[in-house]
N, C-alpha and C positions, 0 to 999 in steps of 0.2 A: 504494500500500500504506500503512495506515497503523502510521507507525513506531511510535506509541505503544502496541500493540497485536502478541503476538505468537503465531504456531501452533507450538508446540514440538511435534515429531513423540510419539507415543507410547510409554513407555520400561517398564522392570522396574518402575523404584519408583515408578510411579504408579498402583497399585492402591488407596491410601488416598483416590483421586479415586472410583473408583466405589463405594466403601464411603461414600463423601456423598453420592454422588448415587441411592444405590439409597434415602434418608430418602425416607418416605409423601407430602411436600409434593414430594419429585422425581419421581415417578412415578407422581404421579395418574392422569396423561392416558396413559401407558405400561402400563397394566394393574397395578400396583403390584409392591412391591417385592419384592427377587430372594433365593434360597437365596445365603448366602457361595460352596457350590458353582458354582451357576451365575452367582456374580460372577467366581472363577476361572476358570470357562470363557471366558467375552466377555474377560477380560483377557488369558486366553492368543489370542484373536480376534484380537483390536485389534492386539498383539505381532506377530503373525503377517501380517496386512494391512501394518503399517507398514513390514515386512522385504522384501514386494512390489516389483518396480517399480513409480514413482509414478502411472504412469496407471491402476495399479490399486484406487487409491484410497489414503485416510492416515487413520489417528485422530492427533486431536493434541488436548495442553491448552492452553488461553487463557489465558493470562499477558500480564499489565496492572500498571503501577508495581508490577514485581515478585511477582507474586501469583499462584498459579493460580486461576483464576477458574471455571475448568468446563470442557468440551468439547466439541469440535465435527468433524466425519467426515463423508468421502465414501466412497463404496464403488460397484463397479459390481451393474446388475441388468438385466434388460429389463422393460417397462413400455409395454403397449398395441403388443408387437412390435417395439419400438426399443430398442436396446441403450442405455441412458443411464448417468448418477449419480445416485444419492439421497445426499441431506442429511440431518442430522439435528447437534445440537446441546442443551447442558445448561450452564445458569449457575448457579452455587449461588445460593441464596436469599440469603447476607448481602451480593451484587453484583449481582442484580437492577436493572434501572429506569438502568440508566445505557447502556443503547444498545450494552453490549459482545456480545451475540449478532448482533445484526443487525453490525457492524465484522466482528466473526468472520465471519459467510458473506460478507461482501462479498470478505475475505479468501479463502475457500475456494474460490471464483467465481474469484479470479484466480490460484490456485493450480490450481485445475482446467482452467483453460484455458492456463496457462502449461505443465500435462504430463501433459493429459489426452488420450485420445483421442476422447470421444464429443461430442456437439453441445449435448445437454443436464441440467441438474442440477435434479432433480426435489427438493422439500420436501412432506411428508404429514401436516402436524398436525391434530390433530382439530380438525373444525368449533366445539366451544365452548373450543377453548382461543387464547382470545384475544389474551396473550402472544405465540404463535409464530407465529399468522398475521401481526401486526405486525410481527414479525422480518421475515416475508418479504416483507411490503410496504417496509417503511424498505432492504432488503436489495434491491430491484429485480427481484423474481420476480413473475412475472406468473401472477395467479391464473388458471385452466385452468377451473375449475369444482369440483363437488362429484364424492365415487368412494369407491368399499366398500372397505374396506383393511383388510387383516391385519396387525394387531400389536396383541399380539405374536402368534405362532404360535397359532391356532383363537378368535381374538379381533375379531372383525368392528366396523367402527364406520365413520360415517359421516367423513370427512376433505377439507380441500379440497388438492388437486393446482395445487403452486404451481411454475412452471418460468422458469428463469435458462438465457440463450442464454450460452454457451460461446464467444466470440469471439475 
């Protein structure tokens, strides 16, 4: 695990996190940004997922020399008939470029397997978003191939299907 690096579970007063990260440069590749309403809802989500038993998945924020840095979450789904986890993660722009998303999933990868139940942890960013493929390369997920993906909800795009064994 690295110490310098940590996933604080997801709380009340971090709602001023998805109000940074719902900004147009956060949410390019996401279909763009969200009603306040429907940021209340994904926070009462997140609330609600982290209150779960942990094999159920966790949102947590990225805190680094003290800082929240952004976010990063598992959650369960099936996919292609197997019950697994999806990944997904958000660095604010002014902490970019310094390797802390990819730390983060390495982190969730071992938090997932340390009280997870399923075998594996799937990642879905689009094909031209170059960032988070990286993520998942520097992060040890093994690219699967290209697949039509929904997100957000009646939003089709093309995405590569990257998967981490849960060991």
């Amino acid at each position: 695990m690295d110490a310098s690096l940590q996933l604080v579970p997801w709380a009340e007063d971090d709602f001023w996190l998805l109000l940074r990260k719902n900004e147009p440069v956060m949410t390019e590749h996401l279909g763009g940004p969200e009603t306040e309403a429907k940021l209340r809802e994904r926070h009462q989500r997140y609330l609600a997922l982290s209150a779960r038993e942990p094999a159920a998945g966790r949102v947590f924020r990225i805190v680094a020399e003290g800082e929240s840095m952004g976010t990063i979450a598992f959650w369960e789904r099936v996919w292609k008939d197997e019950e697994v986890y999806e990944t997904g993660w958000g660095v604010l722009p002014e902490f970019q470029g310094r390797g802390l998303a990819a730390r983060a999933a390495r982190a969730v990868i071992a938090h997932a397997t340390a009280h997870g139940t399923r075998r594996h942890l799937h990642a879905f960013p689009s094909v031209d978003h170059a960032a988070s493929n990286a993520v998942c390369r520097a992060a040890g997920f093994v690219l699967l191939g290209e697949t039509e993906f929904e997100y957000p909800p009646g939003q089709w795009h093309t995405s590569n299907d990257w998967r981490a064994v849960l060991a």
